[in-house]
C-alpha positions as CSV (number, residue, x, y, z in Angstrom):
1,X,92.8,-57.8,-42.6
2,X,96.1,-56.5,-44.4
3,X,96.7,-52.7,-44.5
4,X,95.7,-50.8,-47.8
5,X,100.2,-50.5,-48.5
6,X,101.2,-53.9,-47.1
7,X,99.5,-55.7,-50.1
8,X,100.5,-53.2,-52.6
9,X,104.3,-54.0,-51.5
10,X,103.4,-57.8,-51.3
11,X,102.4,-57.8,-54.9
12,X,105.7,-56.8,-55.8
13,X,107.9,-58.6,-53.8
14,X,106.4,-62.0,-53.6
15,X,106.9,-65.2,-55.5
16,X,103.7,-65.1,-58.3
17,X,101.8,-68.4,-56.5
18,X,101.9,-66.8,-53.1
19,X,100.4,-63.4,-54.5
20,X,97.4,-65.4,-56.4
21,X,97.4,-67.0,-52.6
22,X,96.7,-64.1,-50.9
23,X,94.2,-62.5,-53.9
24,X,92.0,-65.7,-53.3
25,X,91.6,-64.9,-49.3
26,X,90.9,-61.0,-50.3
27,X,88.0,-62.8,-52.3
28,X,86.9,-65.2,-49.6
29,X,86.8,-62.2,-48.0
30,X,84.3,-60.0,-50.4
31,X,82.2,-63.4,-51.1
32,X,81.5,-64.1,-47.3
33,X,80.4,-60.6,-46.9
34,X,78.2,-60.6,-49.5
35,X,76.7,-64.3,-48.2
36,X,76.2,-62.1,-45.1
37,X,74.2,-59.1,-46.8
38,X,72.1,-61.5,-48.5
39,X,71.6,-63.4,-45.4
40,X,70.2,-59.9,-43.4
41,X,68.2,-58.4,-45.7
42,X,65.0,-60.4,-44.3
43,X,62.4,-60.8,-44.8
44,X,62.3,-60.4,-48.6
45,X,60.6,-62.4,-51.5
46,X,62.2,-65.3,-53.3
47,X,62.4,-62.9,-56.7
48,X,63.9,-60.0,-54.7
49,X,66.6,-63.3,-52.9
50,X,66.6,-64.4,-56.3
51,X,67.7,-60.9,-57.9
52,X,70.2,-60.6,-55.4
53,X,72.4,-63.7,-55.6
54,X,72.5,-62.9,-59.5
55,X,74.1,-59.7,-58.9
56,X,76.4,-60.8,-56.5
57,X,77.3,-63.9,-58.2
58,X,78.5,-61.2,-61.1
59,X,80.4,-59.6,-59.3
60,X,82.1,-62.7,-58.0
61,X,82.6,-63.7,-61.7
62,X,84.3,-60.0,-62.3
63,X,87.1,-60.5,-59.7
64,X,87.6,-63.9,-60.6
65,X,88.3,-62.2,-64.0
66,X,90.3,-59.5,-63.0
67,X,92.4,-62.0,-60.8
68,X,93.2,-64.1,-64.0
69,X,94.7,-60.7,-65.2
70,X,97.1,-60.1,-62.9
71,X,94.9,-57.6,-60.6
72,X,97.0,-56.7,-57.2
73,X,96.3,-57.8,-54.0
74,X,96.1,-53.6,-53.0
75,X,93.1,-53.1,-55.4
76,X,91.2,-56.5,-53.9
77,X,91.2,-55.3,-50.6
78,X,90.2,-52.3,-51.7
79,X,87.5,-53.5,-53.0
80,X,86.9,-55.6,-49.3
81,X,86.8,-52.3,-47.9
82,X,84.2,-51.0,-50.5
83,X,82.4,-54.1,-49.7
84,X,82.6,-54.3,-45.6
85,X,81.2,-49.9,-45.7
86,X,78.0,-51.4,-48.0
87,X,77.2,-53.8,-46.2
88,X,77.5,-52.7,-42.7
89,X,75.3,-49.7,-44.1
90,X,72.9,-51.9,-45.1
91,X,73.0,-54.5,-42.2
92,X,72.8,-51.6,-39.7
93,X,71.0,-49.3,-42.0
94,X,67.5,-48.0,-40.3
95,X,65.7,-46.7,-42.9
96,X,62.8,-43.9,-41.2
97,X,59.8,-42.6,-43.7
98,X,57.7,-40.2,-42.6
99,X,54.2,-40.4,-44.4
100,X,52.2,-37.0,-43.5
101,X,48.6,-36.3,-44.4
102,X,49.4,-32.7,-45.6
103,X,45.6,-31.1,-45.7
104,X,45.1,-27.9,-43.8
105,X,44.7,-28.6,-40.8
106,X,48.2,-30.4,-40.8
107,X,50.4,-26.9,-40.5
108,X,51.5,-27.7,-37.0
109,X,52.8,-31.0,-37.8
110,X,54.5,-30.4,-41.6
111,X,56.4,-27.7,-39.0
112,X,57.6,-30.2,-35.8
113,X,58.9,-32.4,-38.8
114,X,61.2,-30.2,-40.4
115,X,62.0,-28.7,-36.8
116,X,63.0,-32.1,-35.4
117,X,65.0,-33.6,-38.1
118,X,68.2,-32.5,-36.8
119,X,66.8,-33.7,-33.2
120,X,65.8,-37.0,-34.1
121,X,69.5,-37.5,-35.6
122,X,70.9,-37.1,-32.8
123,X,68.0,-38.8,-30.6
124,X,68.7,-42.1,-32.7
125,X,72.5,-41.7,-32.1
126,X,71.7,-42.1,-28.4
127,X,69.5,-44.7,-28.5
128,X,71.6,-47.9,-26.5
129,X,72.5,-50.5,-29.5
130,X,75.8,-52.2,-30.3
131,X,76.7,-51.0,-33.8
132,X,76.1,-48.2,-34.3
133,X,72.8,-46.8,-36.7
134,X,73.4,-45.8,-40.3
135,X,70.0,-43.4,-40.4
136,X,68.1,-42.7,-43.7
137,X,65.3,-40.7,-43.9
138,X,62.4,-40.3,-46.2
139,X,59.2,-38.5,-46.6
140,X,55.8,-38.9,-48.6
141,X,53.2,-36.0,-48.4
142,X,49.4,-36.7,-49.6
143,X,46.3,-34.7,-49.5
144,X,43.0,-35.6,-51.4
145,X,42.2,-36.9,-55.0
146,X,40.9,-33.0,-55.9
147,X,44.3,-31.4,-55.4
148,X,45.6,-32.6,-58.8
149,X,49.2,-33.0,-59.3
150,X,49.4,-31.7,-55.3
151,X,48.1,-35.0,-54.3
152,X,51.6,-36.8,-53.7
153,X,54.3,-34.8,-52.6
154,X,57.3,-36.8,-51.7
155,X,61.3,-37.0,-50.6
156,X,63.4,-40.0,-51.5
157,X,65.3,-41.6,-48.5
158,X,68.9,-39.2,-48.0
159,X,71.9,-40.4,-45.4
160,X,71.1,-37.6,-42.7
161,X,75.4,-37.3,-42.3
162,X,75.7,-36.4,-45.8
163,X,77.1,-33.1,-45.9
164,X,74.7,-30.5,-46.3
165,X,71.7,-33.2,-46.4
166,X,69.2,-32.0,-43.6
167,X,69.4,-28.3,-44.7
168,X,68.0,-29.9,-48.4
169,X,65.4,-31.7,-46.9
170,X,64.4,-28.7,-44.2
171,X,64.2,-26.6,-47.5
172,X,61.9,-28.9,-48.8
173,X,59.6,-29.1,-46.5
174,X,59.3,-25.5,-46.2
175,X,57.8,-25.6,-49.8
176,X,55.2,-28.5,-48.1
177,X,51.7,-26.6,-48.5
178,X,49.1,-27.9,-46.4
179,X,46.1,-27.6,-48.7
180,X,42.3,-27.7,-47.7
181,X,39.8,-30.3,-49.3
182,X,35.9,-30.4,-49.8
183,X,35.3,-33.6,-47.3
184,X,36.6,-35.0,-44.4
185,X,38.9,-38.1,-45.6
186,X,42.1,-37.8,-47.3
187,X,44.1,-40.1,-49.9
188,X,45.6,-42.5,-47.3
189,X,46.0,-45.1,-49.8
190,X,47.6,-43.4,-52.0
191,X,50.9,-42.3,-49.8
192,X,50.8,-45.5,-48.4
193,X,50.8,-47.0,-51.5
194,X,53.6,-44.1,-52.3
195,X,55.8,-45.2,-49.3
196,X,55.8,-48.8,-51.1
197,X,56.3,-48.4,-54.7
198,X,57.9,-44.8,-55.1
199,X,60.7,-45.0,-52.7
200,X,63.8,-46.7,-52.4
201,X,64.1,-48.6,-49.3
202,X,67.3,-50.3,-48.8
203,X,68.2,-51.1,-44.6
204,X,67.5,-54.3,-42.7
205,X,65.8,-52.0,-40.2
206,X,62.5,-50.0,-41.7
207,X,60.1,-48.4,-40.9
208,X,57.0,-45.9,-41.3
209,X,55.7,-43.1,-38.6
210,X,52.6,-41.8,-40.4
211,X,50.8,-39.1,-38.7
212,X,46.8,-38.0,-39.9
213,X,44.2,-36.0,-38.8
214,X,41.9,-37.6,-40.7
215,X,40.6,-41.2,-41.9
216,X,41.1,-42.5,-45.2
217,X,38.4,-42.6,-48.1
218,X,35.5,-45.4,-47.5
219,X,32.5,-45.3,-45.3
220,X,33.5,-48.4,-43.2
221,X,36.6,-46.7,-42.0
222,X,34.5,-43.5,-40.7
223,X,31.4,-41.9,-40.4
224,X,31.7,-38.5,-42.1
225,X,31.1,-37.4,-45.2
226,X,32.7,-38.9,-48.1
227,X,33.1,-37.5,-51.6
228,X,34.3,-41.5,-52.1
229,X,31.6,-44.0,-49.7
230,X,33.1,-46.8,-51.0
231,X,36.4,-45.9,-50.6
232,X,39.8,-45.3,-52.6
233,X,42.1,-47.9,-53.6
234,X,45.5,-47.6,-54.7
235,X,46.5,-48.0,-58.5
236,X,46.9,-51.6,-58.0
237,X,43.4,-52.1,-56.7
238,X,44.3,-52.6,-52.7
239,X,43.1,-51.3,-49.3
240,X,44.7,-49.3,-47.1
241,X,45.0,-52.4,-45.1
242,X,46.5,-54.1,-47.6
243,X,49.4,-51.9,-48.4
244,X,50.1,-51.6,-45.1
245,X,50.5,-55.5,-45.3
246,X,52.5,-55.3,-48.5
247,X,54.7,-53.0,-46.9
248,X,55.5,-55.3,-43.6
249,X,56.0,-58.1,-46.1
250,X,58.8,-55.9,-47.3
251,X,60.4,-55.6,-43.6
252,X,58.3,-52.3,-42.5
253,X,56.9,-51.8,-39.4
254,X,54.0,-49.7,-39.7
255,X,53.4,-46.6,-36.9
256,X,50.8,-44.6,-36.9
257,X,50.1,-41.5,-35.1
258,X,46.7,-40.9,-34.1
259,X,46.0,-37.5,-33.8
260,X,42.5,-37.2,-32.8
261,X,39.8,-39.7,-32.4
262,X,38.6,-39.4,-36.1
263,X,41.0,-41.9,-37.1
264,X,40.1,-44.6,-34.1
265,X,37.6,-47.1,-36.1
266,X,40.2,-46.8,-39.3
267,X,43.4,-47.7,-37.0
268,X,41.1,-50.6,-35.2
269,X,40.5,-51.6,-38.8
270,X,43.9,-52.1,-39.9
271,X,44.9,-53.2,-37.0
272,X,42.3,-56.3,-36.9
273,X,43.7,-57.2,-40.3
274,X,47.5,-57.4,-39.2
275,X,46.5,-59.4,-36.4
276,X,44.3,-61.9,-38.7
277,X,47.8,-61.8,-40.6
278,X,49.5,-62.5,-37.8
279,X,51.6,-59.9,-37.7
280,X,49.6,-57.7,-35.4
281,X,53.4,-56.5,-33.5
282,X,54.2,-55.0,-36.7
283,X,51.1,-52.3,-36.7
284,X,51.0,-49.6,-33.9
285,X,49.1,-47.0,-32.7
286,X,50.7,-43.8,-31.3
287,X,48.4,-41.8,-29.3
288,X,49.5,-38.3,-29.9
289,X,46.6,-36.4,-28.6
290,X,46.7,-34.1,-31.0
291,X,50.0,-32.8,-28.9
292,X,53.2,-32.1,-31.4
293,X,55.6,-31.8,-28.0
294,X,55.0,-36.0,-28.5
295,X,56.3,-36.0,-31.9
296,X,60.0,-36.4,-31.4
297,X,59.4,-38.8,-28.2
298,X,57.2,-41.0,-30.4
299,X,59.9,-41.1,-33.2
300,X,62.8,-42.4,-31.2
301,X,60.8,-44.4,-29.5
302,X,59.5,-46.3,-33.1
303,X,63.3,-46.4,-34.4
304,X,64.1,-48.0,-31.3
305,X,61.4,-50.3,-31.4
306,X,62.3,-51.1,-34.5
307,X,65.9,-51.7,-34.1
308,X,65.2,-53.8,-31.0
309,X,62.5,-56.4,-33.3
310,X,65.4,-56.1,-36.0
311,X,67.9,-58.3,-34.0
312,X,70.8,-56.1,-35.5
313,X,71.8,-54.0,-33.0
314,X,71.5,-56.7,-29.8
């Protein structure tokens, strides 16, 4: 690829046919990477595809434009550049959300999660791959249908090597409140269903570690009491099990930490339904024991996972 100053001189000096020459290769250029981003950003859904091709194919029609005005060859491979950084963010991209029951008895592991953060940036650095991870993280807080506007607390995905960008989201979480409730479920569905409409995902690589103490609302996923017996759906009307499908439609894989053994028929639960949706590799079970010293180990050992199934960093 020509230097940023070598064009810029080129554009001067060279006979006009030879400079509209070189401006179509720096396009070649920006239209085979975007061909590429499309092409990694699987799986996705034929409007999302759709969507994207559209907004690439306008920016195609831009610098076709701005080439037909006498735009130099410095400022096309300028934009290259602009080009190659977004899309190798995005093709190596791992996006991590963290979905956390925050109810009382949660204190311990609101805690490990802000304490880690800086931990788990650097445990993903070290994790063996051939390009190197671009790491966002996010984070979706939920408690139970009684807390109000306290039921959804959540953290949009940040670029952990922005400056200043883990000390934000540390602060954050110190604000987290775990909060008691009257029964013993919690509103699964509804930071699950959080984690897929209310955030912005974005890598090739995604996924969700999503720890609980307790099971969600509906007396087939438990058998304690239940201010809800017939359980909670999202807005949309879906099943925990079904947002957790929605979600690896979308490219997510799905980790859950089990912290004790009041979760175990609801985890059996979704997992029978990934398997009858044949996608049973994409749903996991971390046993934690109710142990945070497993928290971190379990993390970078779900990104890695992850980035392994991707095929991106092989």
């Amino acid at each position: 690829m020509l230097s940023f100053l070598f064009p810029f001189f080129l554009s001067y000096f060279l006979p006009p046919f030879l400079v509209r020459k070189l401006i179509a290769a720096e396009q070649a250029k920006i239209t085979q990477l975007e061909q590429k981003k499309v092409a990694a950003m699987v799986p996705t859904t034929a409007a999302t595809n759709s969507a994207t091709v559209a907004a690439l194919e306008l920016q195609r029609k831009e610098l076709e434009k701005q080439a037909k005005s006498g735009t130099s060859v410095s400022n096309l491979t300028a934009a290259y550049q602009s080009k190659k950084a977004e899309y190798e963010r995005s093709l190596y991209g791992v996006d991590l959300c963290f979905i956390l029951d925050c109810s009382g008895s949660m204190t311990s592991w609101i805690e490990v999660t802000k304490e880690k953060i800086v931990e788990i940036t650097e445990g993903v650095k070290r994790i063996p791959a051939k390009n190197q991870p671009y790491l966002r993280v996010a984070f979706v807080g939920y408690r139970d249908h009684d807390n109000g506007n306290q039921r959804i607390e959540f953290y949009d995905f940040f670029d952990v090597n922005e400056p200043g960008a883990i000390s934000r989201f540390q602060s954050y979480l110190s604000g987290v409140r775990p909060i008691g409730n009257s029964d013993t479920p919690e509103d699964l569905a509804g930071g699950m269903n959080h984690a897929l409409t209310g955030i912005k995902w974005s890598a090739s690589t995604k996924l969700v570690v999503h720890f609980g103490d307790s099971p969600c609302h509906g007396k087939k996923y438990h058998p304690y009491g239940d201010n809800h017996p017939k359980g909670c759906s999202c807005p949309d009307g879906d099943a925990p099990e079904k947002i957790i499908e929605k979600l690896v439609a979308k490219g997510v894989d799905y980790y859950f930490g089990e912290i004790n053994s009041t979760t175990s028929k609801m985890c059996g639960i979704f997992a029978n339904h990934m398997t009858s949706c044949n996608r049973g590799d994409k749903f996991k079970v971390l046993a934690m024991s109710d142990n945070v010293d497993k928290f971190l180990p379990e993390v970078i050992k779900s990104v890695s996972r992850s980035m392994q199934m991707s095929g991106q960093f092989t």
